[in-house]
C-alpha positions as CSV (number, residue, x, y, z in Angstrom):
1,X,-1.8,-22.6,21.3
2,X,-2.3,-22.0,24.8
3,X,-5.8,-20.9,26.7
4,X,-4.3,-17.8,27.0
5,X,-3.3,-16.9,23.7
6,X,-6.2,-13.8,22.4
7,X,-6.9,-13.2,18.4
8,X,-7.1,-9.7,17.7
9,X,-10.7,-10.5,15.9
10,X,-12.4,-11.6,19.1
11,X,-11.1,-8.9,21.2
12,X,-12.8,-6.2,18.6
13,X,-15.5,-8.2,18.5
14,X,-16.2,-8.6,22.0
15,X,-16.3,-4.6,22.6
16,X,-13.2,-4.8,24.4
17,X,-10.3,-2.3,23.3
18,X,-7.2,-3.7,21.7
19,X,-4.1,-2.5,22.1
20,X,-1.9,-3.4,19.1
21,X,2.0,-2.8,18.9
22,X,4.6,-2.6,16.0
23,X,7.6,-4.0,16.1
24,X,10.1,-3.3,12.7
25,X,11.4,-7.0,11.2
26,X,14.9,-7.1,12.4
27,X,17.9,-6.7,9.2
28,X,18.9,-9.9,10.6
29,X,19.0,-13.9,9.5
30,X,18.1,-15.3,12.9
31,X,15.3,-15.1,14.9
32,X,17.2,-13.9,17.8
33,X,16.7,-10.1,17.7
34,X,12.6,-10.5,16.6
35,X,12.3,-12.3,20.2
36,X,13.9,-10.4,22.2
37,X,11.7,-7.6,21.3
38,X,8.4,-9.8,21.3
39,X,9.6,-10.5,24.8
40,X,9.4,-7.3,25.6
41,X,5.7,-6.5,24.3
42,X,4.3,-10.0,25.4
43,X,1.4,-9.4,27.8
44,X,1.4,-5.7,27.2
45,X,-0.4,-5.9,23.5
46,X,-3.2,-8.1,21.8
47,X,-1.8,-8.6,18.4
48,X,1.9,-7.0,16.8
49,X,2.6,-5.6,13.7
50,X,5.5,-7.1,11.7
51,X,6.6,-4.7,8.9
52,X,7.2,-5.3,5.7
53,X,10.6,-3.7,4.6
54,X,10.0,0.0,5.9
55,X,11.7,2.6,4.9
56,X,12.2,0.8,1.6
57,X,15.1,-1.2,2.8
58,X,15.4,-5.5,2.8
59,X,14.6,-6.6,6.4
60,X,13.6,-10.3,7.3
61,X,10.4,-10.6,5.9
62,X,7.1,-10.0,7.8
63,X,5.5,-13.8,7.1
64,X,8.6,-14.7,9.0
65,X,8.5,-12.3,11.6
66,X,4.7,-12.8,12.2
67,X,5.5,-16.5,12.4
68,X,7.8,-16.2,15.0
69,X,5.3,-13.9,16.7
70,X,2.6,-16.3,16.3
71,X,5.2,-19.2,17.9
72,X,5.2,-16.9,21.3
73,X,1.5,-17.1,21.2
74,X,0.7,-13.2,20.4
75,X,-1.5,-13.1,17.7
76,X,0.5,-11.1,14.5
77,X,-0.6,-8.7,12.0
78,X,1.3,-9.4,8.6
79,X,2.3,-6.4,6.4
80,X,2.1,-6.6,3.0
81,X,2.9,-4.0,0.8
82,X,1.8,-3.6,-2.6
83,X,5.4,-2.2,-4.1
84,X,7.6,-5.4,-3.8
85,X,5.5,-8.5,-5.6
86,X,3.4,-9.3,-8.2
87,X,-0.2,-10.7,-7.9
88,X,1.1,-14.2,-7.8
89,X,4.0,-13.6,-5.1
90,X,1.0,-11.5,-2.8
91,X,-1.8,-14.8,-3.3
92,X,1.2,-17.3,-2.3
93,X,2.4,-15.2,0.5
94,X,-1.2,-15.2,2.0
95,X,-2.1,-18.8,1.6
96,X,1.3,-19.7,3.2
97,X,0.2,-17.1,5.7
98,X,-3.2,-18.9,6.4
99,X,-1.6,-22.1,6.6
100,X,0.5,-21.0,9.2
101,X,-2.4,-19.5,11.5
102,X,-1.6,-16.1,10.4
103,X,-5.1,-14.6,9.6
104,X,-4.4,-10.4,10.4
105,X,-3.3,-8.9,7.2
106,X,-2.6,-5.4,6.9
107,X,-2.9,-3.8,3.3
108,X,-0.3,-1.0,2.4
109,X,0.9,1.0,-0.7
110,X,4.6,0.9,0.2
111,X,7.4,3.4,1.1
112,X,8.3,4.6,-2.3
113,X,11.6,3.0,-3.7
114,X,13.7,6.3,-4.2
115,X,13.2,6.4,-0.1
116,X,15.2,3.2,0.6
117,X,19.3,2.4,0.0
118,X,19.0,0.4,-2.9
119,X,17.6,2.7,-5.2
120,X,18.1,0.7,-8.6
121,X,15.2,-1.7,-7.3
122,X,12.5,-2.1,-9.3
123,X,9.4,-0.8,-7.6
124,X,6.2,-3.6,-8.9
125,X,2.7,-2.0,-8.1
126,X,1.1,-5.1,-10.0
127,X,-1.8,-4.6,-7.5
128,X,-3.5,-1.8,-5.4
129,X,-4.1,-2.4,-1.8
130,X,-7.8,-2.6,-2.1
131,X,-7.2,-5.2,-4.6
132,X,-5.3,-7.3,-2.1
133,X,-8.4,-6.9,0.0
134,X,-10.6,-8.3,-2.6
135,X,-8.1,-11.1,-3.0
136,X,-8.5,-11.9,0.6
137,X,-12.3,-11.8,-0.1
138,X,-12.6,-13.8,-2.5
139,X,-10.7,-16.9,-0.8
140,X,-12.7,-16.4,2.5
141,X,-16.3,-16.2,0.9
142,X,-15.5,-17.7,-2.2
143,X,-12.9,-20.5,-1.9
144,X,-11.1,-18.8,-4.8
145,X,-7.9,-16.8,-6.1
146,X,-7.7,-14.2,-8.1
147,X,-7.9,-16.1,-11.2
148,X,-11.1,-18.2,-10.4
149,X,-8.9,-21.6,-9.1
150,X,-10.4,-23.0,-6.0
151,X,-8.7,-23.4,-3.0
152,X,-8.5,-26.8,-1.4
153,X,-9.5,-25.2,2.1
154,X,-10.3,-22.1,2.7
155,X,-8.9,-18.5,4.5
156,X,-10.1,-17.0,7.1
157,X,-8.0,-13.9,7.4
158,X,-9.4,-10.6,9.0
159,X,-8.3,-8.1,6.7
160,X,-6.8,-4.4,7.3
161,X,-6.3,-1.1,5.7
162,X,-4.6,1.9,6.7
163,X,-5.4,5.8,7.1
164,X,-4.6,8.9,8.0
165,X,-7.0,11.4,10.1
166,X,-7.2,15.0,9.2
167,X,-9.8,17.5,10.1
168,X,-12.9,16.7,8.3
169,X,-14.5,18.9,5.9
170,X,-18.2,19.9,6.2
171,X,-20.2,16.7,5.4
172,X,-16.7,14.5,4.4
173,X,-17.3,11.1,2.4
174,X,-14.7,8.9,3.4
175,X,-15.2,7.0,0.1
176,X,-11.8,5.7,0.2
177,X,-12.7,3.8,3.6
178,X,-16.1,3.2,2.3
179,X,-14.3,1.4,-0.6
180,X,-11.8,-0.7,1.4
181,X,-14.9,-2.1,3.8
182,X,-16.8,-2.8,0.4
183,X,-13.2,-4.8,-0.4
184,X,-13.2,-6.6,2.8
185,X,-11.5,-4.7,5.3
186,X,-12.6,-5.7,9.1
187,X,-10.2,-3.2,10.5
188,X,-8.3,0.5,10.5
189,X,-5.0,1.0,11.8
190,X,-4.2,4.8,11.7
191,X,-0.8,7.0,11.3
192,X,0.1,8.6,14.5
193,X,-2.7,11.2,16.0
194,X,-1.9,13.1,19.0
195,X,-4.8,15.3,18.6
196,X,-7.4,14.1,20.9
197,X,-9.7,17.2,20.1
198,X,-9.4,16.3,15.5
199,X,-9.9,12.9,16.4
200,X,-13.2,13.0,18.0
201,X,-14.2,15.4,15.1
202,X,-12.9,12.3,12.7
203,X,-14.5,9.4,14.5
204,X,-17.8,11.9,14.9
205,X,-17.9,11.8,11.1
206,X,-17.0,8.3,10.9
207,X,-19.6,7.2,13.1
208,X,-22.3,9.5,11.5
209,X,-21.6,8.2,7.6
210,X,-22.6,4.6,9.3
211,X,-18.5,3.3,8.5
212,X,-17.8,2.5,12.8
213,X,-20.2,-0.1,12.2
214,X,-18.0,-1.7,8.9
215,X,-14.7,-1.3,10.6
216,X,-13.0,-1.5,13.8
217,X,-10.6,2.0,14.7
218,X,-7.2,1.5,15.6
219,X,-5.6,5.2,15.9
220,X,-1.9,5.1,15.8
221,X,0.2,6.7,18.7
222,X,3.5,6.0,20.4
223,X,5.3,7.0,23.1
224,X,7.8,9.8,22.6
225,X,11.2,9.5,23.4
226,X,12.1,13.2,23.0
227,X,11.0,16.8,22.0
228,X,13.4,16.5,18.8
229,X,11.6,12.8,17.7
230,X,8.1,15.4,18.8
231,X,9.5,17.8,15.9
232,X,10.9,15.5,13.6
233,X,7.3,13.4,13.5
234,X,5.4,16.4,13.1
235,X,8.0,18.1,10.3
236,X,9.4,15.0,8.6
237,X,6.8,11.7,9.0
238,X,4.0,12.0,6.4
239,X,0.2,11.8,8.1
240,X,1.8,12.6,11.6
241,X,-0.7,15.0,13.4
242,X,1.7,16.4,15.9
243,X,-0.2,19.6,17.9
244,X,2.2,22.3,19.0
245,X,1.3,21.6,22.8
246,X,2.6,18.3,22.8
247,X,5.7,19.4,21.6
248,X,6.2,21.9,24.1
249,X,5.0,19.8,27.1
250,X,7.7,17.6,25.8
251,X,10.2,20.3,25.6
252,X,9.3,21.4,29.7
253,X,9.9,17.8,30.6
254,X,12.3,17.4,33.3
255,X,12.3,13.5,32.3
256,X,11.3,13.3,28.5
257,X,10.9,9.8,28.1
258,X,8.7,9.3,31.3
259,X,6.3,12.7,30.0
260,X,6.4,10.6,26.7
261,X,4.8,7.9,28.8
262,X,2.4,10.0,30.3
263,X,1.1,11.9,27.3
264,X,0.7,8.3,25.4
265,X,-1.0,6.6,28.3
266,X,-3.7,9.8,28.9
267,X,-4.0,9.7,25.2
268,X,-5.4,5.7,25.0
269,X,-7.5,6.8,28.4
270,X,-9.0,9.2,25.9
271,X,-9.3,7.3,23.0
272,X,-11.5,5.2,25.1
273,X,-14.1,7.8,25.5
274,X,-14.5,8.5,21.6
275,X,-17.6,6.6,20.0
276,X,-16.4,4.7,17.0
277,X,-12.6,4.5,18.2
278,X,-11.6,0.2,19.2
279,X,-8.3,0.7,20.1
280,X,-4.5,2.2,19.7
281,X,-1.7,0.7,17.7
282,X,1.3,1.8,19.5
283,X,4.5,2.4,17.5
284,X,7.8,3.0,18.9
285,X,10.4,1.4,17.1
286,X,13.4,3.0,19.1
287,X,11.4,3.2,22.4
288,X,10.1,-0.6,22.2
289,X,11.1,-1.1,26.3
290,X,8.5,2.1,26.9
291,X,5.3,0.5,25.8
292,X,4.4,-1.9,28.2
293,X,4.4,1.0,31.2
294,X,2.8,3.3,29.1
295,X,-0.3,0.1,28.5
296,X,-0.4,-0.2,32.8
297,X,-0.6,3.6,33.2
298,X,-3.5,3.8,30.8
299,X,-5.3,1.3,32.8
300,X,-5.4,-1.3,30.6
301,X,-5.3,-4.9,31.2
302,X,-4.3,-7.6,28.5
């Protein structure tokens, strides 16, 4: 690797903040199409996302992906998803993962089966996600897998979880994120937030209960392509928090897909500003090319 290339771990840890991106694994067998859209990211983002089969559907897998990520020296965040292998397919995928250099692993439940086009699969859910957390644990600290065999050499991943911010309740327990930093997790990525004003409520909680000292913030956001993705996001894409002003601001727009721009970019500024929050995970899957403007508008530098 290069002197330039930047692990998502030392960027958190250095107080700077990280700018992540998603990119969907391609439905493809060659490596072609996952280039040309790491290509378009590189130098805009710290660390990409490679899912793992959204939407319930068969896509190249994310170890692949996140290799050929890793090979164009941005540092990748595998998905793994708890619905599609047992315990021994998960602790195989991660060791190959660690021997490849791929130490980010996100921890997610899975789209549910009935949501994909091959609905006769068999969904697995041998494992919880916090489980695969504790896996990961275990062969950092320990040297172990899940069954008590020791590893040769050990991991060193820097392990993820997933949530989704809502308003808080008077004096909220976020035990389920209290449980996934007890499992392990270094790191949040959120679903999309667009709420500037219910995040800072969130992250005030957050930062009260003690947890923005356990785990690094990521809150998810993207930038729009349209007022009908605006609607459909906020109507159709579970966890979205969509307020009714940024759907009309997108609606006024005389050129949606720059306002999109604009309303992501002055989003991160204020993200910035919010104790507890470490960075945005920007997700665009049909609106890849917008990104890397909407990362130099927000003043940002890589």
């Amino acid at each position: 690797m290069s002197e330039n290339y930047q692990k998502l771990r030392d960027v958190l840890q250095s107080g700077r903040f990280a700018i992540t991106a998603e990119i969907p694994a391609p439905v493809s067998a060659s490596s072609y199409e996952m280039e040309e859209k790491i290509k378009i990211l590189k130098g805009s983002v710290h660390a990409i996302n490679v899912t793992d089969n959204p939407g319930a559907t068969a896509h190249m897998s994310s170890l692949a992906g996140s290799t050929i990520v890793r090979n164009q020296e941005i540092d990748p965040i595998l998905q793994i998803t708890c619905r599609d292998r047992n315990r021994l397919a998960i602790q195989s995928e991660l060791m190959g993962a660690s021997a490849l250099g791929i130490d980010n692993v996100l921890t997610l439940a899975g789209d549910p089966v009935k949501n994909g086009d091959q609905k006769d699969a068999k969904a697995v859910f041998d494992i919880n996600s916090k489980t695969i957390l504790s896996i990961m644990d275990g062969m950092n600290n320990e040297g172990k897998t899940m069954s008590g065999k020791e590893l040769q050499s050990k991991s060193n991943f820097f392990p993820g979880g997933a949530a989704i911010l809502h308003e808080p309740e008077d004096n909220w327990d976020p035990k389920a994120l209290n449980e996934k930093a007890s499992f392990g997790a270094m790191f949040i990525q959120t679903q999309f937030c667009y709420d500037v004003e219910l995040v800072k409520k969130y992250m005030q909680r957050i930062v009260e209960t003690g947890l923005s000292e356990k785990l690094y913030f990521i809150i998810g956001i993207g930038p729009l392509r349209s007022d009908k993705s605006a609607k459909w996001m906020r109507d159709k894409l579970f966890g979205t928090v969509m307020p009714d002003s940024i759907v009309k601001r997108m609606e006024s727009a005389g050129d949606q897909i720059q306002e999109g721009i604009n309303i992501c970019a002055e989003l991160i500024q204020s993200f910035q500003e919010i104790e507890g929050v470490h960075g945005a995970h920007l997700m665009a899957p049909r609106n890849l090319s917008a990104i890397p403007e909407t990362v130099k508008r927000s003043g940002i530098t890589i």
